[in-house]
N, CA and C atoms as a LAMMPS dump frame, in Angstrom:
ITEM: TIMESTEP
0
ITEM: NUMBER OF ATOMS
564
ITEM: BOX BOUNDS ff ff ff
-5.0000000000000000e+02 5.0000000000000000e+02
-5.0000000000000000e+02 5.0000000000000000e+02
-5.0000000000000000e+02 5.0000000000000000e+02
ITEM: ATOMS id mol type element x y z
1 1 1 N -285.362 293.753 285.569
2 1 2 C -284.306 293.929 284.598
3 1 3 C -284.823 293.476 283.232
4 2 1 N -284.422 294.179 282.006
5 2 2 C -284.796 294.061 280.821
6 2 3 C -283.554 293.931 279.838
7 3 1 N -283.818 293.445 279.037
8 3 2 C -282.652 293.004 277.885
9 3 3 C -283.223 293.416 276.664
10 4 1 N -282.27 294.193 276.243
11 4 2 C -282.547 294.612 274.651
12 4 3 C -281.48 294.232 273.288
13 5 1 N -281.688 293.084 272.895
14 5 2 C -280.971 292.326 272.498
15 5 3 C -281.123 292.332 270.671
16 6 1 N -280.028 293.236 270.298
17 6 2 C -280.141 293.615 268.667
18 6 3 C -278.915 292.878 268.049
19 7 1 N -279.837 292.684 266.545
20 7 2 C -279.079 291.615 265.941
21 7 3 C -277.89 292.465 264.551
22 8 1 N -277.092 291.804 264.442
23 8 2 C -276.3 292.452 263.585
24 8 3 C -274.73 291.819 263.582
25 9 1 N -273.996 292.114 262.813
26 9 2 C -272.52 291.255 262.375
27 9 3 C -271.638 292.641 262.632
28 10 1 N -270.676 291.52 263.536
29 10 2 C -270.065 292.615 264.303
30 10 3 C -268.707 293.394 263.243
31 11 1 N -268.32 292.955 262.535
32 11 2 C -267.065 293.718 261.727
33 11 3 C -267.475 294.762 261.175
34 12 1 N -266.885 296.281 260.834
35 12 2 C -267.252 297.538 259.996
36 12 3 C -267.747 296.755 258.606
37 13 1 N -267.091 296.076 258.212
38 13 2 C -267.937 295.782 256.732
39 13 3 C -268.91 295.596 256.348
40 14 1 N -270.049 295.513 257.406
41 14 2 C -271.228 295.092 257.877
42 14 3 C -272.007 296.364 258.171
43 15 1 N -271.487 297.376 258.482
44 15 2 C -272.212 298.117 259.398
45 15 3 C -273.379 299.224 258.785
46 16 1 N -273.359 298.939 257.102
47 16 2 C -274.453 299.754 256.941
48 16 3 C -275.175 298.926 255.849
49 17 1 N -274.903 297.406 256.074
50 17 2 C -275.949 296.553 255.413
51 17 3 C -277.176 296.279 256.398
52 18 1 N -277.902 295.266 255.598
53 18 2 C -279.603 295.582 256.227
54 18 3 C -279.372 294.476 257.218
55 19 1 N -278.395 293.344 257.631
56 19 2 C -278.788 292.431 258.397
57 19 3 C -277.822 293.411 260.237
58 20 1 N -277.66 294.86 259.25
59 20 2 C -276.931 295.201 261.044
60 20 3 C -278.127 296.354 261.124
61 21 1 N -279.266 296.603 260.891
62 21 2 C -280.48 297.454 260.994
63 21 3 C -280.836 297.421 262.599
64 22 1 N -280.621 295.821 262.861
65 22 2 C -281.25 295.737 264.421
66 22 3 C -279.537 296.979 265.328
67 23 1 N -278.5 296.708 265.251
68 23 2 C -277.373 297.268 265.909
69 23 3 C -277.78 298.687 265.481
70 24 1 N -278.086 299.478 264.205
71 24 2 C -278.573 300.746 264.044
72 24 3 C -279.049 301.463 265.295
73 25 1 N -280.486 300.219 265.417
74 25 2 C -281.547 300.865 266.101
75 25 3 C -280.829 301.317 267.676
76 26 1 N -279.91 299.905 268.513
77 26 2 C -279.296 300.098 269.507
78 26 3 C -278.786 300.985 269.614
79 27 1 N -277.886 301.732 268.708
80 27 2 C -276.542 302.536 269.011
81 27 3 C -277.513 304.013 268.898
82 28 1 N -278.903 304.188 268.537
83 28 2 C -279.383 304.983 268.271
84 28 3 C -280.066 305.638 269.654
85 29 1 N -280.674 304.261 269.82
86 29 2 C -281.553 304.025 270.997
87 29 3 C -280.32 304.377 272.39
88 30 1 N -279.285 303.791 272.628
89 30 2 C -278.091 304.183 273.457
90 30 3 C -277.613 305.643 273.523
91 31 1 N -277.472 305.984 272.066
92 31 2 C -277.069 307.09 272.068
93 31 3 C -277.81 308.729 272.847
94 32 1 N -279.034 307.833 272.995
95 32 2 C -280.363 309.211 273.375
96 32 3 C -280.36 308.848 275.429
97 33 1 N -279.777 307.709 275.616
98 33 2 C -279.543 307.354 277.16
99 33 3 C -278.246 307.816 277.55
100 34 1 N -277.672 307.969 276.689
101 34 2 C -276.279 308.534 277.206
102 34 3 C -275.528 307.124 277.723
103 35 1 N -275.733 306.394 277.53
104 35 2 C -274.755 305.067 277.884
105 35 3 C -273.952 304.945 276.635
106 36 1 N -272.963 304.041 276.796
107 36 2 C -272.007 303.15 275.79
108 36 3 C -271.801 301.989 276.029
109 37 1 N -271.191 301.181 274.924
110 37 2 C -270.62 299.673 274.963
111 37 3 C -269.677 299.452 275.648
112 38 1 N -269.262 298.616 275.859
113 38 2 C -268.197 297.65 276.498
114 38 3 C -268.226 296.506 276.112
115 39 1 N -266.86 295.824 275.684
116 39 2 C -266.828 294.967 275.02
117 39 3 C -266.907 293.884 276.32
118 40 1 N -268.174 292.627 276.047
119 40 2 C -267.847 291.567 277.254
120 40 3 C -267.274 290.019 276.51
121 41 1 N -266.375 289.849 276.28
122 41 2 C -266.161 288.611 275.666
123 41 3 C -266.835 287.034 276.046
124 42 1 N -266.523 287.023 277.481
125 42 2 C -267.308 285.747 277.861
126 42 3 C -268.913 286.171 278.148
127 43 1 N -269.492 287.184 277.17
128 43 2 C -270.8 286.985 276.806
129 43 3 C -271.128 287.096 275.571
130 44 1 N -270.02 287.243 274.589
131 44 2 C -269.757 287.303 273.13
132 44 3 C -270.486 288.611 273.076
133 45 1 N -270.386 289.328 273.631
134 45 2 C -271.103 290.651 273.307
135 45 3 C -270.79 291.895 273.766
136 46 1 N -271.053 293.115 272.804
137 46 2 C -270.819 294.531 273.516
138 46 3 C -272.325 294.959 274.387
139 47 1 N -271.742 295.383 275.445
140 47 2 C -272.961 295.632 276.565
141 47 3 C -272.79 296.843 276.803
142 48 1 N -274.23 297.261 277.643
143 48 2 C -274.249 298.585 277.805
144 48 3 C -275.576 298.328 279.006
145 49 1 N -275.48 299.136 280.075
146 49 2 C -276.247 299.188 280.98
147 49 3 C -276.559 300.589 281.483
148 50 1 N -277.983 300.658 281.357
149 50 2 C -278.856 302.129 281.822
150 50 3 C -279.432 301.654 282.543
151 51 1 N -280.16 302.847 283.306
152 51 2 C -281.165 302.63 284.244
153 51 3 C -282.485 303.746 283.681
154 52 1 N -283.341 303.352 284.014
155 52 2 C -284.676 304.277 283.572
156 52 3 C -285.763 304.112 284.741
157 53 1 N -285.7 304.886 285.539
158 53 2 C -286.281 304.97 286.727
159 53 3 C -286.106 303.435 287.98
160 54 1 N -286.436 302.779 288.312
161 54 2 C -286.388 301.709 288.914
162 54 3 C -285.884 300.311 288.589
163 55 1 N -285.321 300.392 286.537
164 55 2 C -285.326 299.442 285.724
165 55 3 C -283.902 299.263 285.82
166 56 1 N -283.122 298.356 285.723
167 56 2 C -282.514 298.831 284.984
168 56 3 C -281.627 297.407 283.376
169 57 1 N -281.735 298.542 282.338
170 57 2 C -281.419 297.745 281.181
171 57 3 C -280.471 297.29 280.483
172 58 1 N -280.531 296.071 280.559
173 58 2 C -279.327 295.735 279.418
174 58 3 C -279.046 295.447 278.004
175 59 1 N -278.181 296.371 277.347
176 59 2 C -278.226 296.575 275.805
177 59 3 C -276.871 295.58 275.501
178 60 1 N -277.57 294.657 274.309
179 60 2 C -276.607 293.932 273.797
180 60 3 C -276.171 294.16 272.251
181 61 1 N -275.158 293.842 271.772
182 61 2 C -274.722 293.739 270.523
183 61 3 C -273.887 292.348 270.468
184 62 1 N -274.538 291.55 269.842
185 62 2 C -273.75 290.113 269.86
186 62 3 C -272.52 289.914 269.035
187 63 1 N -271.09 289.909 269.347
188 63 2 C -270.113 289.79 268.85
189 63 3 C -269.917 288.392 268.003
190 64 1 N -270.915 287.706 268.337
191 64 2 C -270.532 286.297 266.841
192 64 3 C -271.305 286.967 265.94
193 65 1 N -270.939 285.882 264.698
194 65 2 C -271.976 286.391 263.266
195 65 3 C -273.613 286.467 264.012
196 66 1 N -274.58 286.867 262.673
197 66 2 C -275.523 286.579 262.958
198 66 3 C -276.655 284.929 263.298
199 67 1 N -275.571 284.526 262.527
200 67 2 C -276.541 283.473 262.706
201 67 3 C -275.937 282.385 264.144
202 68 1 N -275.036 282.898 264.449
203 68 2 C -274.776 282.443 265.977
204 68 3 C -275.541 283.462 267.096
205 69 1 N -275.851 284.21 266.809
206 69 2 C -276.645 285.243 267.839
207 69 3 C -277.039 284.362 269.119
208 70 1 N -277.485 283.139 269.297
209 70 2 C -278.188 282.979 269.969
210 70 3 C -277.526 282.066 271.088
211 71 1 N -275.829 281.916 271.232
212 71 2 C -274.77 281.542 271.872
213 71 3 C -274.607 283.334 273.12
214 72 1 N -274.747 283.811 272.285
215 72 2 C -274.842 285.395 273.378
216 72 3 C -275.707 285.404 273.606
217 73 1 N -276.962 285.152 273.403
218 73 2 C -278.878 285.467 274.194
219 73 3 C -278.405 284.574 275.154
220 74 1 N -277.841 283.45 275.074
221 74 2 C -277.993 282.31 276.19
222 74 3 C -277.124 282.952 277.427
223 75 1 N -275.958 283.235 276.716
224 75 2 C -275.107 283.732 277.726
225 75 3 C -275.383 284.6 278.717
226 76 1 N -276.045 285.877 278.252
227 76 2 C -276.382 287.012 278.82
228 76 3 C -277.629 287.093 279.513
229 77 1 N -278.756 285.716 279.453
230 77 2 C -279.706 285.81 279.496
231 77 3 C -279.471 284.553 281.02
232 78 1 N -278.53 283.668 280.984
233 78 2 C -278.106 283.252 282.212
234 78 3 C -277.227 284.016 283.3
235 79 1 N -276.473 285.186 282.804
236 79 2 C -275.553 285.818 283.448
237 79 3 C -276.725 286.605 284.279
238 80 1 N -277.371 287.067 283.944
239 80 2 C -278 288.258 284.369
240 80 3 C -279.356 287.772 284.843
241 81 1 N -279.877 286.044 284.705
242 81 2 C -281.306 285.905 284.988
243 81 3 C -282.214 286.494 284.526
244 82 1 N -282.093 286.905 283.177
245 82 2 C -283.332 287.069 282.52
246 82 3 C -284.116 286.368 282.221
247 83 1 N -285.533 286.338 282.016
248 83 2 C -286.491 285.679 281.664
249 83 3 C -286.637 286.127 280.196
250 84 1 N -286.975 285.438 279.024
251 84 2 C -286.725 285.725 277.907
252 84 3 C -288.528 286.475 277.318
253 85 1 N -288.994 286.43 278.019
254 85 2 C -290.286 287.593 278.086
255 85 3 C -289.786 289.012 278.673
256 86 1 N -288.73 289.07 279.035
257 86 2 C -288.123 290.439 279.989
258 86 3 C -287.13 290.8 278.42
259 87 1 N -287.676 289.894 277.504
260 87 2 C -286.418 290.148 276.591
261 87 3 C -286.593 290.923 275.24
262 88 1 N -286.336 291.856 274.185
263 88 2 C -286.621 292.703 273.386
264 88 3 C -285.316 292.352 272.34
265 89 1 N -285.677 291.124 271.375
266 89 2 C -284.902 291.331 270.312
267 89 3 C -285.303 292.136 268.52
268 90 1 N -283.905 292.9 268.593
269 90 2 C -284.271 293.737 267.446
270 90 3 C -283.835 292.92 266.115
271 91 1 N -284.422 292.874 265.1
272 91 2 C -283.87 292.305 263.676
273 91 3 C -284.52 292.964 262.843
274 92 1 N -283.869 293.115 261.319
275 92 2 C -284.499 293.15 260.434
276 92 3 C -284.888 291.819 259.611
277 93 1 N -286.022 292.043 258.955
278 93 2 C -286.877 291.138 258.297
279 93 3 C -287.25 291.07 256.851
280 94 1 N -286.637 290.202 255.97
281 94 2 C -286.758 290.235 254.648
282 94 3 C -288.351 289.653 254.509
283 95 1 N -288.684 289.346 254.982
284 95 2 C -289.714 288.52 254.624
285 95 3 C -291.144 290.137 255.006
286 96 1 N -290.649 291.52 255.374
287 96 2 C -291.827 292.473 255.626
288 96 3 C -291.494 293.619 254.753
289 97 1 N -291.685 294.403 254.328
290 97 2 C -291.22 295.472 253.273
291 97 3 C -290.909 296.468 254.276
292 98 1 N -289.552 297.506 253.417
293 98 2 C -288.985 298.59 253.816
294 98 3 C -289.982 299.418 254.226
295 99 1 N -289.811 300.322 255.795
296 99 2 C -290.664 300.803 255.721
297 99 3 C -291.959 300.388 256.732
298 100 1 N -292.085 299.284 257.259
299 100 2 C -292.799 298.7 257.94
300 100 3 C -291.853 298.01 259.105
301 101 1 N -293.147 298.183 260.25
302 101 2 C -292.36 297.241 261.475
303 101 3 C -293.385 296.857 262.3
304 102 1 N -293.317 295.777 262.416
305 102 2 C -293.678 294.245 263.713
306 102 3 C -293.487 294.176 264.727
307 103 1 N -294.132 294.272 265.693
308 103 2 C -294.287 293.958 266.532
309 103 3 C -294.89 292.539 267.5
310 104 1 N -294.189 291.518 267.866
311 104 2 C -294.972 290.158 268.528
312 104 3 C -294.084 289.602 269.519
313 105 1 N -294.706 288.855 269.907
314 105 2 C -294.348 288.28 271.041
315 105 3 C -294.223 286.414 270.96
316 106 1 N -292.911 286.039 270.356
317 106 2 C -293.198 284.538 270.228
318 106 3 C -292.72 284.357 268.715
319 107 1 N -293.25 282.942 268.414
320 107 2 C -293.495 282.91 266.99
321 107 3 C -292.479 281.741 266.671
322 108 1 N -292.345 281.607 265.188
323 108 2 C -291.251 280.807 264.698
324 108 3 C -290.368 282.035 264.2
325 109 1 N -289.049 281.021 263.744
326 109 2 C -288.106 282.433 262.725
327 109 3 C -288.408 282.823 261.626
328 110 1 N -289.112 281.933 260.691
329 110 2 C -290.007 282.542 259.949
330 110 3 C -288.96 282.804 259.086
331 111 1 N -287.724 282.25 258.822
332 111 2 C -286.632 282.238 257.959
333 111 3 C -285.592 282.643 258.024
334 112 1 N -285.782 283.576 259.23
335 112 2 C -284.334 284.268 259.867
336 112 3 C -283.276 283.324 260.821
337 113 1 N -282.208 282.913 260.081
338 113 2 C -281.087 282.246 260.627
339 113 3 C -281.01 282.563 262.653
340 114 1 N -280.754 284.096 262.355
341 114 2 C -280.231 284.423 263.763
342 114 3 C -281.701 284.377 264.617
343 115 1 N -282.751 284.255 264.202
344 115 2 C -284.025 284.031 265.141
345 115 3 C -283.974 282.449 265.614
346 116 1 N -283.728 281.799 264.547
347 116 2 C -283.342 280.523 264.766
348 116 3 C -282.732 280.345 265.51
349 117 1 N -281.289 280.55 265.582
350 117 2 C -280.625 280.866 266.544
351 117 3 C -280.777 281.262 268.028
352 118 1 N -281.195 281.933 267.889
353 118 2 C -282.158 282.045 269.567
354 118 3 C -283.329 281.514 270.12
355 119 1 N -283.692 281.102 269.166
356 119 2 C -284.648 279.964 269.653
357 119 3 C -284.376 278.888 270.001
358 120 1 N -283.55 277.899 269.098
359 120 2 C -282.198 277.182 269.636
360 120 3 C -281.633 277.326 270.856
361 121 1 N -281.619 278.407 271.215
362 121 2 C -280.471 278.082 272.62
363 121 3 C -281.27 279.414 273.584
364 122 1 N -282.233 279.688 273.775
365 122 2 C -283.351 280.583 274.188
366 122 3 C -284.685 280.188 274.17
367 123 1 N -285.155 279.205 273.502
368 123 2 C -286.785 279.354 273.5
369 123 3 C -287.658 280.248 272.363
370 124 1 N -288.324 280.316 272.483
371 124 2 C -288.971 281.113 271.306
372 124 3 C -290.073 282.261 271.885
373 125 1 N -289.883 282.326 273.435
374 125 2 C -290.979 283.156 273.935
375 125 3 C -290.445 284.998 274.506
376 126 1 N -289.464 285.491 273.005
377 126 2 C -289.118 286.826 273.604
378 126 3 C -289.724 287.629 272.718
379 127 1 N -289.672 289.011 272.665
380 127 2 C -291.011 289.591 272.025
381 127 3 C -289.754 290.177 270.62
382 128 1 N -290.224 290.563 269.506
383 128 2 C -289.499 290.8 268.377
384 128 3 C -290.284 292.044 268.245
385 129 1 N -288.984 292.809 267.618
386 129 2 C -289.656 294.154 267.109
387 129 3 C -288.766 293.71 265.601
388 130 1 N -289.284 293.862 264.787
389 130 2 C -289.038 293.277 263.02
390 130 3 C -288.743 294.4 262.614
391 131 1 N -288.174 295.115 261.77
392 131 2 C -287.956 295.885 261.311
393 131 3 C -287.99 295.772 259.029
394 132 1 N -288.544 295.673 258.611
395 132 2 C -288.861 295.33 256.992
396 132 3 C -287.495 295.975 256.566
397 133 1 N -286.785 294.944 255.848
398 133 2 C -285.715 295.149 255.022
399 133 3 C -286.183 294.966 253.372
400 134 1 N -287.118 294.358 253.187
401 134 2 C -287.599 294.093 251.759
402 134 3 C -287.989 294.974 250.698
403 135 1 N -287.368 294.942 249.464
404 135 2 C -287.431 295.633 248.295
405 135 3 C -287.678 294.88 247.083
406 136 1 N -288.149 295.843 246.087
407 136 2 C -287.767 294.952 244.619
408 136 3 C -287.015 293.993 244.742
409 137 1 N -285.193 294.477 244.909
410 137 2 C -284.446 293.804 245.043
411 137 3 C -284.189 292.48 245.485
412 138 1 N -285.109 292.825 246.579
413 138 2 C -284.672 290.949 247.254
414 138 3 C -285.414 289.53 247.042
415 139 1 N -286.04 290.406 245.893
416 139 2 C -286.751 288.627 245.156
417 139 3 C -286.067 288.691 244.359
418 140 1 N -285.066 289.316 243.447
419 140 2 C -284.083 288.747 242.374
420 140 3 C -282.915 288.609 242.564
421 141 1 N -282.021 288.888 243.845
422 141 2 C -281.082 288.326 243.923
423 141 3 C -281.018 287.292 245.319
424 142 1 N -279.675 286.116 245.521
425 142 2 C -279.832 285.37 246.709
426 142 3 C -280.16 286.189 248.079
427 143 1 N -280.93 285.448 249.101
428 143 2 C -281.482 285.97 250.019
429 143 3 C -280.209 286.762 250.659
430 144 1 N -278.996 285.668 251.035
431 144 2 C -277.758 285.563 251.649
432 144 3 C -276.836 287.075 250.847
433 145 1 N -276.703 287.803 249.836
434 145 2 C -276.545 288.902 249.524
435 145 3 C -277.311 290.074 249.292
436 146 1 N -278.511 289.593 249.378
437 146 2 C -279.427 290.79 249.912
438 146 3 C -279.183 291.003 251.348
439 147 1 N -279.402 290.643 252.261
440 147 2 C -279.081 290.955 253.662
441 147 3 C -277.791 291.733 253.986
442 148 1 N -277.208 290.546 253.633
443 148 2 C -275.683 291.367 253.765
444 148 3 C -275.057 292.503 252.62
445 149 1 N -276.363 292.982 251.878
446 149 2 C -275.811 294.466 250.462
447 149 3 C -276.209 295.895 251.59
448 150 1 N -275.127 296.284 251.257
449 150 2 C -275.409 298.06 251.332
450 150 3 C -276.325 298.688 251.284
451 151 1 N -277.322 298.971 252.266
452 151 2 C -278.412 300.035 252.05
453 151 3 C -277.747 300.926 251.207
454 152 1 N -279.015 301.281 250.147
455 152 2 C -278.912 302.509 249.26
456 152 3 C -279.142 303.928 249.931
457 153 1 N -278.852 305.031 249.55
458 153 2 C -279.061 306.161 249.986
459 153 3 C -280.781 306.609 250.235
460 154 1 N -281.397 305.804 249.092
461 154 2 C -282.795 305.796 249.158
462 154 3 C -283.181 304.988 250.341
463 155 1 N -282.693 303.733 250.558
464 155 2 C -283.316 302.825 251.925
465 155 3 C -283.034 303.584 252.811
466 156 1 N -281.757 304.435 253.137
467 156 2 C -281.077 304.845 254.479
468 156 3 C -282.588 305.935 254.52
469 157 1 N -282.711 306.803 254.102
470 157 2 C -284.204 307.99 254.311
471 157 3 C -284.871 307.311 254.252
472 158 1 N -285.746 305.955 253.759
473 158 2 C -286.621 305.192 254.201
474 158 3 C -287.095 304.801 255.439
475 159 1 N -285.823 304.634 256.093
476 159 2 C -285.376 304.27 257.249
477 159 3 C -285.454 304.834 258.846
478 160 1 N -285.444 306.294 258.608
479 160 2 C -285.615 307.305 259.219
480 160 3 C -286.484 307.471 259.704
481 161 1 N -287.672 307.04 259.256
482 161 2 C -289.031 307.101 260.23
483 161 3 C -289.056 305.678 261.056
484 162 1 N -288.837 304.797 260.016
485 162 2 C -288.446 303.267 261.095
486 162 3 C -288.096 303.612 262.315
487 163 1 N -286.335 304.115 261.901
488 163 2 C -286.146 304.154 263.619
489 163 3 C -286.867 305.221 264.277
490 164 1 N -287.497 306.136 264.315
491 164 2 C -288.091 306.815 265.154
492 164 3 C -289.297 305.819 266.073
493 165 1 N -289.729 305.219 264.992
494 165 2 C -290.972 304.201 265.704
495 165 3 C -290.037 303.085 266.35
496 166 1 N -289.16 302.655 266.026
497 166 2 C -288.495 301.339 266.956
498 166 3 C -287.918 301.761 268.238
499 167 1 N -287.14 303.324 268.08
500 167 2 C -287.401 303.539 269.432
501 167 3 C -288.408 304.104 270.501
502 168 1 N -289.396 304.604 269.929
503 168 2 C -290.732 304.39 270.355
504 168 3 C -290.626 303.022 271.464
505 169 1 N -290.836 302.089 270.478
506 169 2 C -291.13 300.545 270.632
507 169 3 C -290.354 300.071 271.757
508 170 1 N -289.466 300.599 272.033
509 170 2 C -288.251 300.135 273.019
510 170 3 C -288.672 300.768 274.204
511 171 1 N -288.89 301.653 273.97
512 171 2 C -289.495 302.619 275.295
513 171 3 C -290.32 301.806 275.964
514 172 1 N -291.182 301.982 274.848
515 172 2 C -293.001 300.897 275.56
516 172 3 C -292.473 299.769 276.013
517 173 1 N -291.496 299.143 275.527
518 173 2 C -290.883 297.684 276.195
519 173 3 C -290.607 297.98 277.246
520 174 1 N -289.732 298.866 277.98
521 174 2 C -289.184 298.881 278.931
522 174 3 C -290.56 299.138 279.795
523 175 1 N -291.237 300.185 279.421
524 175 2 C -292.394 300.627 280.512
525 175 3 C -293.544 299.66 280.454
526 176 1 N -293.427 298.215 280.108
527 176 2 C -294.115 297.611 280.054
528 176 3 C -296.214 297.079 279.447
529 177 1 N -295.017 298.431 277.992
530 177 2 C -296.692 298.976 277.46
531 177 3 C -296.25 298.414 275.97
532 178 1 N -295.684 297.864 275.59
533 178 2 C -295.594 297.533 273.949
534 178 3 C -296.914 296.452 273.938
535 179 1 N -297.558 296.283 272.943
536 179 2 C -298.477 295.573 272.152
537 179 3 C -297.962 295.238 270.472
538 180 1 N -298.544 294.169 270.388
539 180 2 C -298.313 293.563 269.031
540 180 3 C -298.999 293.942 267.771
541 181 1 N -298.245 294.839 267.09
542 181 2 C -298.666 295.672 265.786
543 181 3 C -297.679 295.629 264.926
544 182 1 N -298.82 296.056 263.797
545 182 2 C -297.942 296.317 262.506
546 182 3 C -298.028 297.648 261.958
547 183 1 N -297.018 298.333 261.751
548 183 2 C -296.74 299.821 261.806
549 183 3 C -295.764 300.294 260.216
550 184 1 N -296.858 300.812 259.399
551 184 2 C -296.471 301.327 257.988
552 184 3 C -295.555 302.711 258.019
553 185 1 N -294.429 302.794 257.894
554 185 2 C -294.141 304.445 258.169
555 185 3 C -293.547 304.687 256.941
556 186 1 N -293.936 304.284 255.847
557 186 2 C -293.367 304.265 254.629
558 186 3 C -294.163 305.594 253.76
559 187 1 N -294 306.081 252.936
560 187 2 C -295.262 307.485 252.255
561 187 3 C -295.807 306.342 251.387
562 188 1 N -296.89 306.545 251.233
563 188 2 C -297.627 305.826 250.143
564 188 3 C -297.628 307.451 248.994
């Protein structure tokens, strides 16, 4: 069993800023399995369960803010006996440019609240697929309203090749073939 555990703030007001990029990728990635959510409260999260040959996966969307994320990794990750190496969390990352995505296994948060967060109450040994939220923009205004601003119409087509490669990335997770890279899909 595998857990695919994407980060993002659960209210519509949220839903097309850069800190809900990781929930994008899910509902994207779900949408091509033909599964849906279900809301689970005593796991603070909307779930969704596929199977892919012999596997089968569980898709989360954590219903606290982001930076509690890691009150639902615990939850879902005891409910179900996951091992947090069986585990695939999605985020975006101010700290990598638009356009680029990460791949590792481990690490610190490296500044991200909700990584923190799961490390906190998870460990620090699940593999991250990063997704680059970074622009001009987010060295001149606070970190805390860059995250949470409105992708522009320009980021959203930026974006578009991202997710093609993150669900790539999800795939290889499940089939037990992802490796740790860094992946430009931006036009130079």
């Amino acid at each position: 069993m595998k857990l695919i555990f994407a980060l993002g703030n659960p209210e519509d007001r949220y839903s097309d800023t850069r800190h809900n990029i990781g929930f994008k990728i899910a509902n994207s990635w779900l949408e091509t399995k033909g599964g849906s959510f279900q809301n689970k409260p005593k796991l603070k999260a909307e779930l969704a369960e596929v199977s892919m040959g012999d596997e089968k996966i569980i898709v989360a969307k954590p219903s606290t803010y982001y930076n509690l994320v890691g009150e639902s990794y615990r939850a879902i990750i005891d409910f179900y006996k996951i091992s947090p190496e069986d585990t695939l969390v999605i985020h975006d990352d101010i700290a990598i440019n638009l356009g680029a995505v990460r791949i590792r296994s481990g690490g610190s948060s490296g500044g991200n609240n909700g990584i923190k967060s799961i490390i906190a109450h998870g460990g620090e040994n699940s593999i991250r697929l990063r997704i680059g939220s970074a622009s001009q923009l987010s060295s001149r205004i606070p970190k805390s309203n860059y995250v949470l601003g409105k992708l522009s119409t320009s980021d959203n087509k930026s974006l578009l090749e991202v997710y093609k490669t993150a669900l790539g990335a999800i795939d290889d997770f499940i089939a037990g073939s992802i490796t740790q890279t860094t992946i430009n899909t931006a036009k130079d």
